[in-house]
N, C-alpha and C positions, 0 to 999 in steps of 0.2 A: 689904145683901141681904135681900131678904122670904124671912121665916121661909117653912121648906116648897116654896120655889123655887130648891132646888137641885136640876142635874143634871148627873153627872159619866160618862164615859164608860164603860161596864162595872160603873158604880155604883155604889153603896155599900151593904154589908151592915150588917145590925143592932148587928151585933158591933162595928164600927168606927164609929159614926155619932158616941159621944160624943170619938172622937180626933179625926173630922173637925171637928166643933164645935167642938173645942178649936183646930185647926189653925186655922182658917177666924178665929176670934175673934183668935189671936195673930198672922195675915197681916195685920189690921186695923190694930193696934194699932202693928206694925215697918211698913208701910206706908201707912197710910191711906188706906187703899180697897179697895173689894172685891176678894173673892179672885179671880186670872186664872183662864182656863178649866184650863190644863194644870199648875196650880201643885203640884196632888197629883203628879202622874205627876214632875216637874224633881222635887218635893221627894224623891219615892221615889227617883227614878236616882240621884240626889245620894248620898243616905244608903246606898245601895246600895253605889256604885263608894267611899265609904271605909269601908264594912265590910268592902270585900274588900281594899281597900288596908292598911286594919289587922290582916288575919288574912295576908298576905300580907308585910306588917312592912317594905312596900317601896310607893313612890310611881312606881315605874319602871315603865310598861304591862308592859315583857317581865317583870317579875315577879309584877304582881297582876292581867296579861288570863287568865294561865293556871287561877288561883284562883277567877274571877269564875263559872266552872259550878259550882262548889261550895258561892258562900254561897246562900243562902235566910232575905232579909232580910225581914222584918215589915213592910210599908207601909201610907200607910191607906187602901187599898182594895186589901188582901188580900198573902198571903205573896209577894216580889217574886223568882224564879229565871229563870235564862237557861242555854241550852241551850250546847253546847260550841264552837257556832260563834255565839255572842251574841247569838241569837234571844231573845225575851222567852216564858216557858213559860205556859202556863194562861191563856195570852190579857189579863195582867194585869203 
């Protein structure tokens, strides 16, 4: 990827650029090749749905869909929350 020619949807803030970097360099390294367009967003849902699965202490939907308006995980392009019917909040 040429430096300075990334762009990701909803984008990326200051605050988060050196975890993108870091992301982006380790998708290289476990893949060999460039990062996919939506690899941020999979990687956030991912990392999302087993936070909520870990604070829910259960891998069973009916125990950790009820949990999932509650967590509000760190992603890297921004804090990741879903509304009570599994909407995505903050457009992010």
């Amino acid at each position: 990827m040429q430096r300075g020619c990334r762009a990701e949807a909803g984008g990326v803030g200051a605050a988060h650029e050196k975890a993108v970097n870091d992301f982006v360099a380790h998708f290289h390294v476990c893949f060999h090749s460039d990062i996919q367009t939506y690899a941020l967003y999979a990687c956030a849902a991912t990392m999302t749905v087993a936070a909520t699965m870990q604070r829910a202490g259960s891998t069973e939907p009916a125990r950790y869909l009820p949990v999932l308006c509650q967590v509000q995980h760190p992603g890297l392009n921004g804090t990741i929350r879903v509304d009570v019917n599994g909407d995505i909040r903050d457009g992010r």
